[in-house]
SERO-4910 file (N, C-alpha, C, O; in steps of 0.05 Angstrom, whole numbers):
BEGIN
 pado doro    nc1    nc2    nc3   cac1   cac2   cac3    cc1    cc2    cc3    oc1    oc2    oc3
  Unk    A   1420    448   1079   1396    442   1064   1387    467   1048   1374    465   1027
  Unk    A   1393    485   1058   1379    511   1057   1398    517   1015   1385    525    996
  Unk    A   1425    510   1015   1439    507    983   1428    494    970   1426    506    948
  Unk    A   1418    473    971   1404    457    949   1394    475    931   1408    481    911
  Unk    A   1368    485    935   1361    495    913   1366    525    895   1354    531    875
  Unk    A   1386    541    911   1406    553    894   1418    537    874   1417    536    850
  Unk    A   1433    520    896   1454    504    867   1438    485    849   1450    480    827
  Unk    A   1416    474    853   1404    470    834   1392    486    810   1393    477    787
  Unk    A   1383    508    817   1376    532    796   1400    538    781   1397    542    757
  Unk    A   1431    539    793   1455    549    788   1468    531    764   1479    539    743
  Unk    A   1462    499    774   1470    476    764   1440    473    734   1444    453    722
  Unk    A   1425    482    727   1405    475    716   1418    503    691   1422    499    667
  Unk    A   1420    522    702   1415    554    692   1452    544    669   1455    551    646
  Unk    A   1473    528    684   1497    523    668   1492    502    647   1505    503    625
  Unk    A   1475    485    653   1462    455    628   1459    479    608   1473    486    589
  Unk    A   1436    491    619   1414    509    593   1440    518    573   1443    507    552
  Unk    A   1454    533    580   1480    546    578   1495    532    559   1502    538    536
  Unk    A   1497    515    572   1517    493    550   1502    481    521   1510    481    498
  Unk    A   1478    471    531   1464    460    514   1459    482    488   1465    471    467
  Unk    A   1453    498    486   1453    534    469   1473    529    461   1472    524    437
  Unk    A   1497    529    472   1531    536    466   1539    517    446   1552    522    426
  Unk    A   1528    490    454   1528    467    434   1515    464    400   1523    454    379
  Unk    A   1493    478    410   1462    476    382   1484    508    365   1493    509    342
  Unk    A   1486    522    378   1499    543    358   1534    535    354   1548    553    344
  Unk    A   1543    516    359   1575    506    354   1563    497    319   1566    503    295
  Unk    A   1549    480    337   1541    455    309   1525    464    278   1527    456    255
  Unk    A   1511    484    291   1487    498    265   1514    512    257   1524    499    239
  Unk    A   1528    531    264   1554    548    258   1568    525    238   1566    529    214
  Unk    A   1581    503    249   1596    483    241   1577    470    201   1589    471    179
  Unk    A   1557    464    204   1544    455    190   1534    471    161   1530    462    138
  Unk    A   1534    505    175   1531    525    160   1554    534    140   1549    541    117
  Unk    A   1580    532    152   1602    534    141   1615    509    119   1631    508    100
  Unk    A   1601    494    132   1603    458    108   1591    468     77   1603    469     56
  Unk    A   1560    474     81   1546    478     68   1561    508     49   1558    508     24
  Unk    A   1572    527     60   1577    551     43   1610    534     32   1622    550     17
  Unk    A   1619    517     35   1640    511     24   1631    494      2   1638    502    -20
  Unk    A   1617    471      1   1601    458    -23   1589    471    -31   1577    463    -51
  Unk    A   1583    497    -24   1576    506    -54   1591    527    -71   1582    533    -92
  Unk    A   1617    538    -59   1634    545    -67   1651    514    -91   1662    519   -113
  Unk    A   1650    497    -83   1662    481   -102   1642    482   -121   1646    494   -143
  Unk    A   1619    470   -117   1606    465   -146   1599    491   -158   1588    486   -179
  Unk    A   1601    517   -153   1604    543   -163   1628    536   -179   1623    534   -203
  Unk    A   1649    532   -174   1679    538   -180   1679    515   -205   1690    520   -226
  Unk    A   1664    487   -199   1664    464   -214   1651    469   -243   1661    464   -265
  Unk    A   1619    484   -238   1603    493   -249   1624    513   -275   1626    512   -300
  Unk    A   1635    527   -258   1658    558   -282   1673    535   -302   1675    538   -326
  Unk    A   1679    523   -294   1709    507   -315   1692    491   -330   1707    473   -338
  Unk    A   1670    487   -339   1665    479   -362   1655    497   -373   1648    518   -362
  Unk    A   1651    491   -411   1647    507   -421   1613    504   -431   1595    521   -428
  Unk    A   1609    476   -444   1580    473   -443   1567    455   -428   1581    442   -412
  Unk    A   1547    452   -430   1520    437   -416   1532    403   -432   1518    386   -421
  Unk    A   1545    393   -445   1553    380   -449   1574    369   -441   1575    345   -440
  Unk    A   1592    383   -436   1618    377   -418   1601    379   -391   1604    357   -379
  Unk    A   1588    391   -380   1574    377   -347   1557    355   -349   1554    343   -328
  Unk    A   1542    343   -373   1533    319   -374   1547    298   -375   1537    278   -367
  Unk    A   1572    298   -385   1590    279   -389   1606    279   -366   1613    256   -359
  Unk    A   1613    296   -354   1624    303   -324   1615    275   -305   1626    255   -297
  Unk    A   1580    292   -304   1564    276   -288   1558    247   -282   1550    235   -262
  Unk    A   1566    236   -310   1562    207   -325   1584    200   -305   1574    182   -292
  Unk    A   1613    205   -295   1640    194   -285   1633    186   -261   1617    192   -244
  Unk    A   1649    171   -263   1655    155   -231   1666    181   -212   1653    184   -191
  Unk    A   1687    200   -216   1690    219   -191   1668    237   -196   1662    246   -175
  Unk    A   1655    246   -214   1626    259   -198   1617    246   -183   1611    253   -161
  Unk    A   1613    225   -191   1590    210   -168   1599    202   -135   1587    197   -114
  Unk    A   1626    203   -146   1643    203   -111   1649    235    -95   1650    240    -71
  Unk    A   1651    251   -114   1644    279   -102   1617    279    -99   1611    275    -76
  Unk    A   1598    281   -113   1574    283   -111   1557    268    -86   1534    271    -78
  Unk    A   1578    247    -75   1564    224    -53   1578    238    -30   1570    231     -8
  Unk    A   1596    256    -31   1610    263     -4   1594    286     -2   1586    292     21
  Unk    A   1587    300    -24   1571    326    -21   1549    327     -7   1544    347      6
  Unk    A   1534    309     -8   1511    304      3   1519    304     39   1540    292     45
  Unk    A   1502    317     60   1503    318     74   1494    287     87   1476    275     75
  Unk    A   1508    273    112   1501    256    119   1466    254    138   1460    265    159
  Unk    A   1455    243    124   1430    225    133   1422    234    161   1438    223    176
  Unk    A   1408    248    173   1407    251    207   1399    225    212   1382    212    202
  Unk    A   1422    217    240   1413    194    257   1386    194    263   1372    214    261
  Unk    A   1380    178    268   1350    182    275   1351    170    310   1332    168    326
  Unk    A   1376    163    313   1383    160    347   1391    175    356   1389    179    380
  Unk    A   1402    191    341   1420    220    355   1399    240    357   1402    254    377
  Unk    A   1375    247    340   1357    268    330   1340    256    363   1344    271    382
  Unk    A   1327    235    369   1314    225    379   1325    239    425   1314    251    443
  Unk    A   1350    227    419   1372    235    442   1369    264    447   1368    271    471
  Unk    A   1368    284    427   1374    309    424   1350    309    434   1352    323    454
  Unk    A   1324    299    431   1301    315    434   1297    302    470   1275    307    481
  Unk    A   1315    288    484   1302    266    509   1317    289    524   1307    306    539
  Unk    A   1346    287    513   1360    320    526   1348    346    532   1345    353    555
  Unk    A   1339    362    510   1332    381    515   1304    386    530   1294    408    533
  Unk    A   1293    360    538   1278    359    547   1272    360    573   1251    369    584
  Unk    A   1295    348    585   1295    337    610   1312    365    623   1310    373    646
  Unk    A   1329    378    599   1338    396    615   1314    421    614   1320    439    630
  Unk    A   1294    426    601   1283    439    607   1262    434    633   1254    450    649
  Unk    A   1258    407    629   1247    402    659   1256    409    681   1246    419    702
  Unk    A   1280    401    673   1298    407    701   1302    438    716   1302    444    739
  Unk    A   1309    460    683   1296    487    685   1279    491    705   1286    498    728
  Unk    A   1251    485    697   1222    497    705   1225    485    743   1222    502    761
  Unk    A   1230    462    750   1227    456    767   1248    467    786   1241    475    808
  Unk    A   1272    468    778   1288    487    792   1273    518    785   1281    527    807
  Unk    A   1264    534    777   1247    556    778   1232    548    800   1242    557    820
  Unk    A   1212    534    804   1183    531    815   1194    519    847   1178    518    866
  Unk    A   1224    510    850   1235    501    884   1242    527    890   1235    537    911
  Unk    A   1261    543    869   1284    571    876   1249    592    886   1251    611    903
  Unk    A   1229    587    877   1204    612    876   1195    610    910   1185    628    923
  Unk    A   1202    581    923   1192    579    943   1208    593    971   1201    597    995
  Unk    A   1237    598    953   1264    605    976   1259    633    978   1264    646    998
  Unk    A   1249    644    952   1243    678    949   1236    687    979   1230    670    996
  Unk    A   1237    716    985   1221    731    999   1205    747    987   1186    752   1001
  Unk    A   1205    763    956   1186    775    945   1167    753    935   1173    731    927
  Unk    A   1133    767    940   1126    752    925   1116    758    898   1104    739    887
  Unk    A   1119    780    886   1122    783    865   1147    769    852   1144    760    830
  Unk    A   1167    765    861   1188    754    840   1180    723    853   1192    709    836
  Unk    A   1173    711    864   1164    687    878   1150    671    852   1158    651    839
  Unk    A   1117    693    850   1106    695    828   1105    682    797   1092    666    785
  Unk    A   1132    705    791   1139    700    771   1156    687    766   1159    685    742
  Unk    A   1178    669    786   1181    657    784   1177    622    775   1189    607    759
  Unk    A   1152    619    794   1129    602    788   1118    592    762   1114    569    752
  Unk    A   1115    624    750   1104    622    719   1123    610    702   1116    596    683
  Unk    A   1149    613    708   1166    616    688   1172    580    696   1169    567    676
  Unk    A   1178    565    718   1185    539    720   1165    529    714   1170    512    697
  Unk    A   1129    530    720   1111    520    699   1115    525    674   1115    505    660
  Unk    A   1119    543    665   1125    543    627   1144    520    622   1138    501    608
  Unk    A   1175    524    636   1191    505    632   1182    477    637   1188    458    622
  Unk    A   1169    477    655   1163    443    659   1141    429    631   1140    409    617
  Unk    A   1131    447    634   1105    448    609   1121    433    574   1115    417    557
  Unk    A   1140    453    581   1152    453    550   1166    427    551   1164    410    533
  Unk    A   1188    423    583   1205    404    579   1181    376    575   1184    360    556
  Unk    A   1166    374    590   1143    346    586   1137    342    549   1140    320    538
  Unk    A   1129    367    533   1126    374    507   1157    360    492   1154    345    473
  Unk    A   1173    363    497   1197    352    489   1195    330    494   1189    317    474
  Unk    A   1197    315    520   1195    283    516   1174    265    509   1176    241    507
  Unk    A   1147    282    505   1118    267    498   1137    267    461   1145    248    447
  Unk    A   1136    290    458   1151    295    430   1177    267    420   1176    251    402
  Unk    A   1186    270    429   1217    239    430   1197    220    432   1204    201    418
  Unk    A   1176    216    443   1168    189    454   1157    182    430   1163    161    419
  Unk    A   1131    205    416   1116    200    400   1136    190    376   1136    169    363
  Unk    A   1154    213    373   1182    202    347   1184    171    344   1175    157    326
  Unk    A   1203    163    371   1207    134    380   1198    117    362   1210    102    346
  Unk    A   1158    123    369   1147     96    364   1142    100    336   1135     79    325
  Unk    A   1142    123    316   1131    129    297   1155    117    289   1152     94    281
  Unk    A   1178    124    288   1202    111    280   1203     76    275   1207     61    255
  Unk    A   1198     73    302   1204     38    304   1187     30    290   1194     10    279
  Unk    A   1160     38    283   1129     23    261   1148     24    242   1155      3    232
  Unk    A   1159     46    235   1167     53    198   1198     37    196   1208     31    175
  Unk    A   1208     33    218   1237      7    220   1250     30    214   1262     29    192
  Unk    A   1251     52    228   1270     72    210   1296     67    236   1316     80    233
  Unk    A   1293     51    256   1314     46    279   1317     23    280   1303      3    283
  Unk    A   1351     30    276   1369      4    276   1365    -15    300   1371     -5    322
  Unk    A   1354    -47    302   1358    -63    319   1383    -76    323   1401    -71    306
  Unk    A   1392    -96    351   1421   -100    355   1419   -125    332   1435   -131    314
  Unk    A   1387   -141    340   1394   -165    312   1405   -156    282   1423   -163    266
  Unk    A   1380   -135    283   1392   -125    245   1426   -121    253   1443   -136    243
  Unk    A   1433   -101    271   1463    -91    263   1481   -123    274   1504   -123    265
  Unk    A   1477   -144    287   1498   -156    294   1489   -184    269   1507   -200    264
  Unk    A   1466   -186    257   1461   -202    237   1475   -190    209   1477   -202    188
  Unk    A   1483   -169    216   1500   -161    184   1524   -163    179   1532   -157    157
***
């Protein structure tokens, strides 16, 4: 009984870990998209010679199909929503593994501060899912989330 809440701090402390490892894959991934589209329309931009040849460019059917890939895709508003229930729960999960691991301490200064630090986390992780929740509903008023009728009625 006495492992539990090591390995819960242990098991909580590797989420946090991953979850970080993930948000900087993706911002990295997204960052590098972005410096490549604009390396083309730099490059696209050089090979004409006037403001006329890019108006007439623009008028074509393959601008408008480069121009539609260029555009970054739309954030889900289920995935954005998920992202926020996640990081939420794992910060809960944080604080509360802080505030069990503070009770196993023998200092009580690090006991302490312990304490502080799994209330902050719990604080924040609740702030994350009040946050997703409020999204949710602000979403579903504005129909900005796909129902199964809309998607299986299409």
């Amino acid at each position: 009984m006495e492992f539990i809440a090591p390995m819960s701090v242990l098991i909580t402390i590797a989420l946090v870990v991953g979850s970080i490892s993930r948000s900087i894959v993706v911002n990295r991934r997204l960052r590098e998209n972005s410096r490549t589209w604009a390396e083309v329309q730099g490059r696209l931009i050089d090979k004409f010679g006037s403001a006329d040849e890019v108006v007439r460019y623009l008028e074509t059917e393959a601008s408008r199909e480069l121009l539609s890939g260029q555009s970054a895709a739309p954030a889900n508003p289920h995935n954005r929503l998920l992202d926020s229930v996640h990081l939420g729960v794992l910060t809960l999960a944080g604080g509360v593994g802080f505030v069990v691991a503070a009770g196993l301490v023998r200092g009580v200064e690090l006991a302490e501060t312990m304490r502080v630090l799994g209330v902050i986390g719990g604080v924040v992780g609740i702030g994350f899912l009040v946050s997703a929740a409020i999204s949710w509903l602000l979403m579903r008023s504005w129909e900005m989330l796909a129902t199964r009728e809309r998607s299986e009625g299409a």
